[in-house]
PDB file of the backbone (N, CA, C, O) and the ligand in Angstrom, with CONECT records:
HET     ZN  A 101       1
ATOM      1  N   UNK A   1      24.680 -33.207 -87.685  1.00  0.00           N
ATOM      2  CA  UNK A   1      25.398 -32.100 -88.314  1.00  0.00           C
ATOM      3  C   UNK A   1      24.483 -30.894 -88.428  1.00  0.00           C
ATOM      4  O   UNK A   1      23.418 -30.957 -89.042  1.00  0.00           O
ATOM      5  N   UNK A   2      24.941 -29.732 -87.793  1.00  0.00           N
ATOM      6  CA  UNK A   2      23.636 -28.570 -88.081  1.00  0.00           C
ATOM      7  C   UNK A   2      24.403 -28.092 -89.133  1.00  0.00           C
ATOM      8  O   UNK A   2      25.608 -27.844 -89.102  1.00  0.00           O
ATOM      9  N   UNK A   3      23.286 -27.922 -90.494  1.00  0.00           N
ATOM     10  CA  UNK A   3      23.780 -27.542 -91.663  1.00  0.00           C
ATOM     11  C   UNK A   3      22.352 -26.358 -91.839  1.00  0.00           C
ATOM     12  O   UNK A   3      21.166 -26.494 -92.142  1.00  0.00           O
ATOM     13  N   UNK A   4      23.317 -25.084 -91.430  1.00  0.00           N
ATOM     14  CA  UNK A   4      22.328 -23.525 -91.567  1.00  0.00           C
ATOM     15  C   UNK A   4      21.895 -23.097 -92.508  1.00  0.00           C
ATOM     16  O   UNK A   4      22.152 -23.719 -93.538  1.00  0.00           O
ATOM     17  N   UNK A   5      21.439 -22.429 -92.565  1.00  0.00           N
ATOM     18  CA  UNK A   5      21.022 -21.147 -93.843  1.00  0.00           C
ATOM     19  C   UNK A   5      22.204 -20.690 -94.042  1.00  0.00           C
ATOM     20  O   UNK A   5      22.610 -20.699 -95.204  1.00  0.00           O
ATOM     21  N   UNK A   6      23.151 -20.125 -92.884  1.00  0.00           N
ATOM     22  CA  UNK A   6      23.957 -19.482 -93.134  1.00  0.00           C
ATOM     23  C   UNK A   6      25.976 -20.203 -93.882  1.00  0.00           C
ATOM     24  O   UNK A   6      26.973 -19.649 -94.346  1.00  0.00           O
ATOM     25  N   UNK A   7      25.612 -21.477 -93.603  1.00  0.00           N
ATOM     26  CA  UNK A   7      26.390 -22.704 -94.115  1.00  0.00           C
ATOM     27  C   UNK A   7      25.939 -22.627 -95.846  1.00  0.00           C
ATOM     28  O   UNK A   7      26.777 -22.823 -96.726  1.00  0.00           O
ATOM     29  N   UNK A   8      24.912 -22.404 -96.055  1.00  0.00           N
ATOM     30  CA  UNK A   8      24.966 -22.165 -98.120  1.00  0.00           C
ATOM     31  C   UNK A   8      24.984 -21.173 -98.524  1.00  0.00           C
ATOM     32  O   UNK A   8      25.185 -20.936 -99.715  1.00  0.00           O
ATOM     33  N   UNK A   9      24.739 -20.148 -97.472  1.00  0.00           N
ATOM     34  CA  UNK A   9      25.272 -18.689 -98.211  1.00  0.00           C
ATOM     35  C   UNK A   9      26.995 -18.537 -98.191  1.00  0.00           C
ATOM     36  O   UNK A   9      27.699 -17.659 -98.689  1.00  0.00           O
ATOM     37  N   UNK A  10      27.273 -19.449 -97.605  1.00  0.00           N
ATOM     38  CA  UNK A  10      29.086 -19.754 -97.571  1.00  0.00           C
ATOM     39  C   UNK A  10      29.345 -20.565 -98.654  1.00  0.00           C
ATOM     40  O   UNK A  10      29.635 -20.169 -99.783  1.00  0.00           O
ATOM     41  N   UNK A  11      29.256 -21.482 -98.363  1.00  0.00           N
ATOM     42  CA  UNK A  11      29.055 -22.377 -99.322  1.00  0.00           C
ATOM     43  C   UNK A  11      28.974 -21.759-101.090  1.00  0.00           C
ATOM     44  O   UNK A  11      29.822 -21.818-101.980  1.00  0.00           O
ATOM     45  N   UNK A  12      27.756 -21.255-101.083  1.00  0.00           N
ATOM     46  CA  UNK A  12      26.963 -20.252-102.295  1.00  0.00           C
ATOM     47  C   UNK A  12      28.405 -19.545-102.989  1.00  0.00           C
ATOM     48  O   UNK A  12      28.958 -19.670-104.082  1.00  0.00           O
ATOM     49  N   UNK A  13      28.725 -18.648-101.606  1.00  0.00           N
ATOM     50  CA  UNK A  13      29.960 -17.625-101.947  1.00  0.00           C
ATOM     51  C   UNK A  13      31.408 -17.993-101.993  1.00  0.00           C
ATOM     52  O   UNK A  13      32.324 -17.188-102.162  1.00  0.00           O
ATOM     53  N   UNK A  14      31.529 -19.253-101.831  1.00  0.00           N
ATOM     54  CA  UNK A  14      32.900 -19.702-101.948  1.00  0.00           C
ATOM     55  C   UNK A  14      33.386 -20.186-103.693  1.00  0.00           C
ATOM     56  O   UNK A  14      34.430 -19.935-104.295  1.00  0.00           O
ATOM     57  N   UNK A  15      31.781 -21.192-104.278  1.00  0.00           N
ATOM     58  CA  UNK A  15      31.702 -21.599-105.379  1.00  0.00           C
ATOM     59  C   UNK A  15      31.900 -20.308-106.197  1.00  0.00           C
ATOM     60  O   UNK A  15      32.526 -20.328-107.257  1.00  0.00           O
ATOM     61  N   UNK A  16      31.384 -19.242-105.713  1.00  0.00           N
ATOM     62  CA  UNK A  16      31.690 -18.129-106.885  1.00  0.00           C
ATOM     63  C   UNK A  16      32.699 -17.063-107.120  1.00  0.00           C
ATOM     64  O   UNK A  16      32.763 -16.103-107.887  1.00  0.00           O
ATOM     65  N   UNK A  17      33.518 -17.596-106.133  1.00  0.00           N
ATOM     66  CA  UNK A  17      35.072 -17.421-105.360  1.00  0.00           C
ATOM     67  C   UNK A  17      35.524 -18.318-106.245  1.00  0.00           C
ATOM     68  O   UNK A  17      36.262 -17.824-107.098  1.00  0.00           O
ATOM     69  N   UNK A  18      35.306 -19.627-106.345  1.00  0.00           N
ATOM     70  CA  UNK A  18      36.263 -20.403-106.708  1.00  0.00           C
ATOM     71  C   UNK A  18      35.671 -20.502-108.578  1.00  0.00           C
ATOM     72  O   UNK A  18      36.425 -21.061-109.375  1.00  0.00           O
ATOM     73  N   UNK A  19      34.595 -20.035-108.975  1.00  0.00           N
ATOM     74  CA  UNK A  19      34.751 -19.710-110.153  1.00  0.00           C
ATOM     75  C   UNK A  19      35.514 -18.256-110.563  1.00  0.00           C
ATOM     76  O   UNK A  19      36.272 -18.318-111.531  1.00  0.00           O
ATOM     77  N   UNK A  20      35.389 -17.212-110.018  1.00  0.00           N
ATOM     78  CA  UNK A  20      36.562 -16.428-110.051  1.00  0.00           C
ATOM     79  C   UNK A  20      37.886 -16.567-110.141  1.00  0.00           C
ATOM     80  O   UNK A  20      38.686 -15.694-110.477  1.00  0.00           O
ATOM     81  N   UNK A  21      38.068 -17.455-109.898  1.00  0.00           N
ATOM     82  CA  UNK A  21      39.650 -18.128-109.758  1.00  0.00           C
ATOM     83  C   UNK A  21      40.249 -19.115-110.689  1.00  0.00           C
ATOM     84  O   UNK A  21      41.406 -19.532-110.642  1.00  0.00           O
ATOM     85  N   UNK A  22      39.455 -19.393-111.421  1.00  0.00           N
ATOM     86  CA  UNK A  22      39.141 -20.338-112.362  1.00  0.00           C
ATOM     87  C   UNK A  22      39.931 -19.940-113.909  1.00  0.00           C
ATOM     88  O   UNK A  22      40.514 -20.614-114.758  1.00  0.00           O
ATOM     89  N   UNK A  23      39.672 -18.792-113.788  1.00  0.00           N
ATOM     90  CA  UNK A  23      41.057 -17.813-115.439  1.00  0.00           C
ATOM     91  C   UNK A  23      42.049 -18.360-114.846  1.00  0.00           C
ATOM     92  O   UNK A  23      42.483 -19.421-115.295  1.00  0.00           O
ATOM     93  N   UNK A  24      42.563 -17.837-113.843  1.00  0.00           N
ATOM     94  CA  UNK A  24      43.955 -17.469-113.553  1.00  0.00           C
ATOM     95  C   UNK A  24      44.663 -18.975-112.832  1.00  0.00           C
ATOM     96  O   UNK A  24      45.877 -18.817-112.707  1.00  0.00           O
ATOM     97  N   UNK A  25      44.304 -20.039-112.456  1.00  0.00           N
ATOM     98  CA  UNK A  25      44.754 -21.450-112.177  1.00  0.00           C
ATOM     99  C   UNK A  25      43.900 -22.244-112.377  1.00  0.00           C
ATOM    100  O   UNK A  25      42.691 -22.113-112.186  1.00  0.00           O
ATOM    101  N   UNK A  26      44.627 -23.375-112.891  1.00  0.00           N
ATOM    102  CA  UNK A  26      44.424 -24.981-112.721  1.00  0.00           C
ATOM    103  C   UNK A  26      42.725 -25.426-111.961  1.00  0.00           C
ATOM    104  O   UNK A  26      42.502 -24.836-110.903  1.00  0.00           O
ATOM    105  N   UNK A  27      41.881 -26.157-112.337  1.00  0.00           N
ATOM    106  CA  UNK A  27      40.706 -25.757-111.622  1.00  0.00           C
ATOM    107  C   UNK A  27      40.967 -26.191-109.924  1.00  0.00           C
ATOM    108  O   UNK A  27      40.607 -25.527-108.952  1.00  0.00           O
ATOM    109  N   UNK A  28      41.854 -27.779-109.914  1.00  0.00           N
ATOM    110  CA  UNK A  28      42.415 -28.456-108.942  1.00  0.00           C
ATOM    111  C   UNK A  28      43.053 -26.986-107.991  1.00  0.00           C
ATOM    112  O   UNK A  28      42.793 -26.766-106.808  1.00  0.00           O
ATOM    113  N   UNK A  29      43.453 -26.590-108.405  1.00  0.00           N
ATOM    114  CA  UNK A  29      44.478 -25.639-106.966  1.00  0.00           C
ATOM    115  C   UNK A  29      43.012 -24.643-106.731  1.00  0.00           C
ATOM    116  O   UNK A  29      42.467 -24.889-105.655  1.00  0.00           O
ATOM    117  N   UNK A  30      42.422 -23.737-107.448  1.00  0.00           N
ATOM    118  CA  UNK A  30      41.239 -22.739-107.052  1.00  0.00           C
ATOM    119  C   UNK A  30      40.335 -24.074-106.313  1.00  0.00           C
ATOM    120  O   UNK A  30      40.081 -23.738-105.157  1.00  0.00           O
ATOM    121  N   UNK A  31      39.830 -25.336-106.588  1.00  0.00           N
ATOM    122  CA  UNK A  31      39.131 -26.293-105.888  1.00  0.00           C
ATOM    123  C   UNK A  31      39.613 -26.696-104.453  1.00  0.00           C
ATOM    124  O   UNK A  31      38.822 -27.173-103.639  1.00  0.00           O
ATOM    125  N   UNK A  32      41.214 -26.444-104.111  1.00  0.00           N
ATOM    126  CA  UNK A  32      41.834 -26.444-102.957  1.00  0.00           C
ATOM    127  C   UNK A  32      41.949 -25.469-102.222  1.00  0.00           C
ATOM    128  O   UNK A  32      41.948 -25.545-100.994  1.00  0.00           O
ATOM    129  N   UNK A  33      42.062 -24.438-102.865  1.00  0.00           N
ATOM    130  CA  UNK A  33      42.297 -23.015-102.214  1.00  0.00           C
ATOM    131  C   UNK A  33      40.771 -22.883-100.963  1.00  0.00           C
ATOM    132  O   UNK A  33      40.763 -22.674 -99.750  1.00  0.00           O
ATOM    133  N   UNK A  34      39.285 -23.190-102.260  1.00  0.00           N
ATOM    134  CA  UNK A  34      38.205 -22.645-102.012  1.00  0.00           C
ATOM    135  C   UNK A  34      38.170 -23.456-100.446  1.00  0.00           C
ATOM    136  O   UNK A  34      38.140 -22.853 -99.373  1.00  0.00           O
ATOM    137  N   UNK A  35      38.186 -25.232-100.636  1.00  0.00           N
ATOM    138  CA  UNK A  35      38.175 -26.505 -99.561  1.00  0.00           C
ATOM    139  C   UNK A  35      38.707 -25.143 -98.331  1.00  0.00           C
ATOM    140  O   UNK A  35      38.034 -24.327 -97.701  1.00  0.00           O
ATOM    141  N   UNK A  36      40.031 -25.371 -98.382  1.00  0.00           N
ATOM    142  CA  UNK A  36      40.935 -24.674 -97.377  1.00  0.00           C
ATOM    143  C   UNK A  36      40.224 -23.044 -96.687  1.00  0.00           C
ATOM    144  O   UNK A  36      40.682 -22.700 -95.598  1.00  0.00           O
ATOM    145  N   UNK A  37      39.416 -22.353 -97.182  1.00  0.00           N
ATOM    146  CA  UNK A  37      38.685 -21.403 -97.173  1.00  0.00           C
ATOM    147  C   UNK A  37      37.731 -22.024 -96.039  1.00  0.00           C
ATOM    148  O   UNK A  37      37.721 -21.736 -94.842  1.00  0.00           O
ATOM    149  N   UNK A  38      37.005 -22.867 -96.664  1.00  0.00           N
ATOM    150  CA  UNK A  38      35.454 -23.179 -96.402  1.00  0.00           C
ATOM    151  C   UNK A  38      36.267 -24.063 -94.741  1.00  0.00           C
ATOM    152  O   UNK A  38      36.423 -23.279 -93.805  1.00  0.00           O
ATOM    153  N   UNK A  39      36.546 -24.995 -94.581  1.00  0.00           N
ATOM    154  CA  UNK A  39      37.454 -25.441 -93.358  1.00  0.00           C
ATOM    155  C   UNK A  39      38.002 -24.610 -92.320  1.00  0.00           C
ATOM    156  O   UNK A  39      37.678 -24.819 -91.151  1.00  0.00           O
ATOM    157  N   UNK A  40      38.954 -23.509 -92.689  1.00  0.00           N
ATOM    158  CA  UNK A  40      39.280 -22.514 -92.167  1.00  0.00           C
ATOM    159  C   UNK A  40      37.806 -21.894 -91.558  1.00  0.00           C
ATOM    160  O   UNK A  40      37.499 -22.375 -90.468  1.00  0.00           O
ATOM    161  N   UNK A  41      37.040 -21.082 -92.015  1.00  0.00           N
ATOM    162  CA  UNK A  41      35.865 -20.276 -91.597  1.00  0.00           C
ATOM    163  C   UNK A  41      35.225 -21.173 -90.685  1.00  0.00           C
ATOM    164  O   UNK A  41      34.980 -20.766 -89.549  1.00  0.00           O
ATOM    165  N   UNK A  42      34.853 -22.587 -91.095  1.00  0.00           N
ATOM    166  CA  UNK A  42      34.046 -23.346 -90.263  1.00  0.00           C
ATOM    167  C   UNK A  42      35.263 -23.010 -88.988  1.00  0.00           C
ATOM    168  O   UNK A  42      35.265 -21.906 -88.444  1.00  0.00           O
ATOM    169  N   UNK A  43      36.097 -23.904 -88.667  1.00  0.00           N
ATOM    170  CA  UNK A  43      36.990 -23.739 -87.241  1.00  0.00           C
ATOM    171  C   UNK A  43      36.913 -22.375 -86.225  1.00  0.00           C
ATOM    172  O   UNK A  43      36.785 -22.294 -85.003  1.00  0.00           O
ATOM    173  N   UNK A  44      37.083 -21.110 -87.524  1.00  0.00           N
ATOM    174  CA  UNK A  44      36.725 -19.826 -87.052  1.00  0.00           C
ATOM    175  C   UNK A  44      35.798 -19.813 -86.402  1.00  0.00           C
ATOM    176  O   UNK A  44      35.913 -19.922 -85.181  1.00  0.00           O
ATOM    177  N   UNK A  45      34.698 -19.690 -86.945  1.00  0.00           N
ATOM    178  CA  UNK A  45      33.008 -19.648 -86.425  1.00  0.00           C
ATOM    179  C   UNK A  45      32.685 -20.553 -84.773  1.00  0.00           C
ATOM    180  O   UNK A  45      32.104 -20.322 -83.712  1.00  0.00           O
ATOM    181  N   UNK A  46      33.679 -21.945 -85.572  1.00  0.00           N
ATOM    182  CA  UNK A  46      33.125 -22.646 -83.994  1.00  0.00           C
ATOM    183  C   UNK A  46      34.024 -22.012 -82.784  1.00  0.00           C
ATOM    184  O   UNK A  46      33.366 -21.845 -81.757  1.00  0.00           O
ATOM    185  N   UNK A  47      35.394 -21.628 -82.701  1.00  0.00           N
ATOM    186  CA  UNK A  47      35.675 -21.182 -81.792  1.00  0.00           C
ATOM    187  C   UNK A  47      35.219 -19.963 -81.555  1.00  0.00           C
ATOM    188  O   UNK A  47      35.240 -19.699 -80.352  1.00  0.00           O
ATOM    189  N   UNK A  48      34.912 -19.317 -82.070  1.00  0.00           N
ATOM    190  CA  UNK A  48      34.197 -17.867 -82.336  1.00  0.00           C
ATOM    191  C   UNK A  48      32.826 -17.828 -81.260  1.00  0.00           C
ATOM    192  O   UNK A  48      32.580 -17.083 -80.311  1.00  0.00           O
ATOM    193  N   UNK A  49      31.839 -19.318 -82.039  1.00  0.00           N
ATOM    194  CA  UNK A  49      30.937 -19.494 -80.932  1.00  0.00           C
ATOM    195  C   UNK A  49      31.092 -19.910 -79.531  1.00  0.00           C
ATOM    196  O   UNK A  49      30.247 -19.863 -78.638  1.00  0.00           O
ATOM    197  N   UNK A  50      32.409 -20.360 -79.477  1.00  0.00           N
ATOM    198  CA  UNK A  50      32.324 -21.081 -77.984  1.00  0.00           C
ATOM    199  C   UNK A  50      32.924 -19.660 -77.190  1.00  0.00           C
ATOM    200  O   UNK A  50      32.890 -19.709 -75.960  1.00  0.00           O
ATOM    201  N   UNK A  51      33.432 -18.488 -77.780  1.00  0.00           N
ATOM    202  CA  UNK A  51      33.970 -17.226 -76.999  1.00  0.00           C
ATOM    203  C   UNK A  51      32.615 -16.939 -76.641  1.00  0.00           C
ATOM    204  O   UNK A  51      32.342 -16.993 -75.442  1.00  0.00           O
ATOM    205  N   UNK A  52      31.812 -16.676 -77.371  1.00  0.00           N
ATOM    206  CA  UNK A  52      30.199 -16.030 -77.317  1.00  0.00           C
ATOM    207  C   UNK A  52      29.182 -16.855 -75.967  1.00  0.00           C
ATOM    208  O   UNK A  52      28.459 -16.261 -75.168  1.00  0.00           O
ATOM    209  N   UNK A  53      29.369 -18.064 -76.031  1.00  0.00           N
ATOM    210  CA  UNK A  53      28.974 -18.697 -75.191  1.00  0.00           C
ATOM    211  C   UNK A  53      29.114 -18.628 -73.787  1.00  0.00           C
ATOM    212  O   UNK A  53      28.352 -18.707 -72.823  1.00  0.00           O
ATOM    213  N   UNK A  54      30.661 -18.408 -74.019  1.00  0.00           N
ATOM    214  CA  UNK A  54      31.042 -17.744 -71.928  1.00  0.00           C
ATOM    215  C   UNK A  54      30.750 -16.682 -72.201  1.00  0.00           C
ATOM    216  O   UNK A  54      31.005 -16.042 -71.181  1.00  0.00           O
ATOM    217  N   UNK A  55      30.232 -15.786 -73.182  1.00  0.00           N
ATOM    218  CA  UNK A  55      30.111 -14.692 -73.093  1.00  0.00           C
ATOM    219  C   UNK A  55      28.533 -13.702 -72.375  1.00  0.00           C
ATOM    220  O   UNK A  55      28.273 -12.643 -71.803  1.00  0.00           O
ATOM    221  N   UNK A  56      27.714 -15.194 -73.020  1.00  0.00           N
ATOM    222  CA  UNK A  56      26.149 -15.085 -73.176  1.00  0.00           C
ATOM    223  C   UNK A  56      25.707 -13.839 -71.852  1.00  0.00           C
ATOM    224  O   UNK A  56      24.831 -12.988 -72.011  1.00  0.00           O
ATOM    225  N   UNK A  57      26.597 -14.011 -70.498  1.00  0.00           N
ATOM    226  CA  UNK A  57      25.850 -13.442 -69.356  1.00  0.00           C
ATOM    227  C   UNK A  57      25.546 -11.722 -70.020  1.00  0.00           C
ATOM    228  O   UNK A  57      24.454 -11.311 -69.626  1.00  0.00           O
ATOM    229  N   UNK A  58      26.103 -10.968 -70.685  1.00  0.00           N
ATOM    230  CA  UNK A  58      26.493  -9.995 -70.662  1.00  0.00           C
ATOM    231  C   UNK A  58      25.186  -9.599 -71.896  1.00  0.00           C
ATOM    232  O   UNK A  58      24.571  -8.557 -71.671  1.00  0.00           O
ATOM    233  N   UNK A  59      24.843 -10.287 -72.965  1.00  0.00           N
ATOM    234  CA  UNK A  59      23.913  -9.916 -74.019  1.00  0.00           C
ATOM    235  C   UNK A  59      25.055  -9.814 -75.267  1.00  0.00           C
ATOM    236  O   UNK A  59      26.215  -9.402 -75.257  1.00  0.00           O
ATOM    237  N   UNK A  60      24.325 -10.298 -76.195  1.00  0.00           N
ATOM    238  CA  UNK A  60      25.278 -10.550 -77.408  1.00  0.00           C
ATOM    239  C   UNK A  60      24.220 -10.054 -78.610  1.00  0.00           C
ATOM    240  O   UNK A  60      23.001  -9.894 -78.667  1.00  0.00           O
ATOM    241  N   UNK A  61      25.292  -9.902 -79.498  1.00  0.00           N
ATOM    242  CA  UNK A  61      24.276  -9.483 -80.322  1.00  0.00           C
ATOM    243  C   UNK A  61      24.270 -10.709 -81.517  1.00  0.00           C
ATOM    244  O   UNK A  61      25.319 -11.306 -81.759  1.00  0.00           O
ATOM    245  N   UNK A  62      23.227 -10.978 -82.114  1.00  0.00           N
ATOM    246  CA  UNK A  62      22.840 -12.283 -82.191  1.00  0.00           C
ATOM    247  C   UNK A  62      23.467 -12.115 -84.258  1.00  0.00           C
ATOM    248  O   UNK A  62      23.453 -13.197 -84.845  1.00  0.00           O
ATOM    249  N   UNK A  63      23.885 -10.984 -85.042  1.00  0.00           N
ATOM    250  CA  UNK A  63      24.197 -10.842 -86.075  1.00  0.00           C
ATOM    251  C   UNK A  63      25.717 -11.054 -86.050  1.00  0.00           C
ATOM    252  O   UNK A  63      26.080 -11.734 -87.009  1.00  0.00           O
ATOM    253  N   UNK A  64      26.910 -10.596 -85.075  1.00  0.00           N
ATOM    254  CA  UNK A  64      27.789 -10.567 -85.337  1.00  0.00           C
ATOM    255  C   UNK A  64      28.340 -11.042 -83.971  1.00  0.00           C
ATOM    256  O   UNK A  64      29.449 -11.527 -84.196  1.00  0.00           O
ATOM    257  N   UNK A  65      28.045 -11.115 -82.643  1.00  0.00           N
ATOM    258  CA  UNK A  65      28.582 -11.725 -81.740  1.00  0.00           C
ATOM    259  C   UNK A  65      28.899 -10.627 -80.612  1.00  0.00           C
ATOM    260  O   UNK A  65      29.045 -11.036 -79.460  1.00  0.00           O
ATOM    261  N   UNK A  66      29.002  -9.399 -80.853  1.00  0.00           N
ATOM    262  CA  UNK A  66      29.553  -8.583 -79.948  1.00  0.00           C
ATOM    263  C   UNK A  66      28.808  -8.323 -79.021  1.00  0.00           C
ATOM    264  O   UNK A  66      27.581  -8.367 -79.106  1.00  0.00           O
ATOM    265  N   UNK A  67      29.616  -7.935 -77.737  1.00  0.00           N
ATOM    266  CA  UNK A  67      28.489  -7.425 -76.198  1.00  0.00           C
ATOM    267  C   UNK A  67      27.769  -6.094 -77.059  1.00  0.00           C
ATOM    268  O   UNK A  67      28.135  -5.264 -77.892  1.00  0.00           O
ATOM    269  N   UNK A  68      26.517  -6.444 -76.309  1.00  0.00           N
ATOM    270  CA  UNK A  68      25.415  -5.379 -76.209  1.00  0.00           C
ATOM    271  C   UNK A  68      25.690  -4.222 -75.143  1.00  0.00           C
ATOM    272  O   UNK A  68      25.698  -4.299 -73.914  1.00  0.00           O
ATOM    273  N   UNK A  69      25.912  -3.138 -75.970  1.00  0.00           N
ATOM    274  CA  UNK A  69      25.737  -1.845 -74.737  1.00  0.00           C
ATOM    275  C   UNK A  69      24.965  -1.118 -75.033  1.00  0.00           C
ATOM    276  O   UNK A  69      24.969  -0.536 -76.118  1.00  0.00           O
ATOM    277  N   UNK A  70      23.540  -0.870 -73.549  1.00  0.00           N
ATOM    278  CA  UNK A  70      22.693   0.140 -73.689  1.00  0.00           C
ATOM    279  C   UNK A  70      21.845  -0.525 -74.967  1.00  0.00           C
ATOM    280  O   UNK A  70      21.669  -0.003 -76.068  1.00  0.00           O
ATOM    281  N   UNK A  71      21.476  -1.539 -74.608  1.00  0.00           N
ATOM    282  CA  UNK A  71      20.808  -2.859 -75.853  1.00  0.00           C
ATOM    283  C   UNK A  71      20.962  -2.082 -77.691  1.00  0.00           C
ATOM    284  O   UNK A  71      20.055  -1.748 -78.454  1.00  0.00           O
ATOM    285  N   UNK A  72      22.397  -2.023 -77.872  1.00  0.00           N
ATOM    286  CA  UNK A  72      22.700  -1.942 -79.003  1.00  0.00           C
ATOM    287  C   UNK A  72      23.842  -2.116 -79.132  1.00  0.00           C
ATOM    288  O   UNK A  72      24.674  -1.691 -78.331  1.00  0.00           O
ATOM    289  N   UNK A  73      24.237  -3.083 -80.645  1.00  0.00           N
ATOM    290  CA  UNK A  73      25.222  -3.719 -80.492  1.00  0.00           C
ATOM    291  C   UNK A  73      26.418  -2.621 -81.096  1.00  0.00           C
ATOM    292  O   UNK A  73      26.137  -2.123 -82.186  1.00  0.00           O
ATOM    293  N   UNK A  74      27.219  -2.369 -80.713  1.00  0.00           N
ATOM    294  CA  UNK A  74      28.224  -1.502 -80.917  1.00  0.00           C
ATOM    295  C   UNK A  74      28.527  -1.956 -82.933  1.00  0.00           C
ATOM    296  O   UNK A  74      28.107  -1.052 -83.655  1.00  0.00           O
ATOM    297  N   UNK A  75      28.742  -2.367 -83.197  1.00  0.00           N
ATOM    298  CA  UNK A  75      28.711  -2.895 -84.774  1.00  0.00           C
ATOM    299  C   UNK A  75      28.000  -2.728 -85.305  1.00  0.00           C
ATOM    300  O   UNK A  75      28.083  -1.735 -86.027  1.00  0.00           O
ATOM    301  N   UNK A  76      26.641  -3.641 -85.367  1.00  0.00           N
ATOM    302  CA  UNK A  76      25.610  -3.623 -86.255  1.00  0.00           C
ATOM    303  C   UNK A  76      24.854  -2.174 -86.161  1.00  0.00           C
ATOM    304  O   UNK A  76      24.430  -1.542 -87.129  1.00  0.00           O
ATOM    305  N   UNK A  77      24.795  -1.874 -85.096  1.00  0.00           N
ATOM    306  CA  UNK A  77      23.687  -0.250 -85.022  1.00  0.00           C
ATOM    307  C   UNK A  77      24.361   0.625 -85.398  1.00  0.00           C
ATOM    308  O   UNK A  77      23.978   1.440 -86.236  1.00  0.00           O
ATOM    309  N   UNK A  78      25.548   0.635 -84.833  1.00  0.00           N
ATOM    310  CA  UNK A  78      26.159   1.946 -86.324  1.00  0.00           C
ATOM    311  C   UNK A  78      26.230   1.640 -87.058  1.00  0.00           C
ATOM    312  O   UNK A  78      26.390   2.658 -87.731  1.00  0.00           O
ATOM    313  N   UNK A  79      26.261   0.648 -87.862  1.00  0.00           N
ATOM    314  CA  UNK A  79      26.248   0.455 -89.284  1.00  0.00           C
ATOM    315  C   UNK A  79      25.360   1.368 -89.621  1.00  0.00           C
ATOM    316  O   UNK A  79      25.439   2.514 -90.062  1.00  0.00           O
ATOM    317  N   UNK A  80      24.077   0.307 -89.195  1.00  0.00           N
ATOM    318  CA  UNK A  80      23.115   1.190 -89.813  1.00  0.00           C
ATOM    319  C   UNK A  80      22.460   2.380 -89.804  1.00  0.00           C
ATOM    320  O   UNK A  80      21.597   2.723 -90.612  1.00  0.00           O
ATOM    321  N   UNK A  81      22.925   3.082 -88.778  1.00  0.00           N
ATOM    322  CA  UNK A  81      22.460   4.360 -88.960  1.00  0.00           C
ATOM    323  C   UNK A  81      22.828   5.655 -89.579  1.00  0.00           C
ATOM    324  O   UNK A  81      22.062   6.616 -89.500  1.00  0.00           O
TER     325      UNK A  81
HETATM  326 ZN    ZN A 101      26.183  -6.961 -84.114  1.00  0.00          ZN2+
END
C-alpha cells in the first residue's frame, strides 16, 4: 500500500472537515459523509494518475499534473507569479 505524505495531509483535512460537521449532524452521517469523501478523492487521484502516465512523453508538472509548456506549468507558475 503506498501510504504518502500527501495521503495524511488528506486524511489530516478530512478529520477537520468532519469535525466541522459535527454541530450540525449526527456524528455517524458527518463520519460517512467524510469515509465517502476520502474514497471518492482516492479513485480520483488514481485515475487522474493513470491520465498523467500516458501522458508522461510530453513533461508534466509534478505539483498538479498538467503538460509543461516552455518548461512551465501553465497552473502552478501563474499562480505564483
Ligand atoms: Zn502544476
Amino acid at each position: 500500500m503506498n501510504f504518502v505524505r500527501r495521503d495524511i495531509i488528506l486524511i489530516v483535512g478530512l478529520f477537520l472537515f468532519m469535525i466541522g460537521l459535527l454541530p450540525f449532524m449526527a456524528p455517524i452521517y458527518a463520519v460517512l459523509i467524510v469515509l465517502g469523501m476520502y474514497f471518492g478523492i482516492k479513485v480520483y487521484v488514481g485515475k487522474r494518475r493513470q491520465l498523467i502516465e500516458n501522458d508522461v512523453g510530453e513533461g508534466i508538472c509534478m505539483e498538479c499534473g498538467s503538460k509543461i509548456l516552455n518548461k512551465k506549468c501553465p497552473k502552478c507558475d501563474y499562480i505564483q507569479e
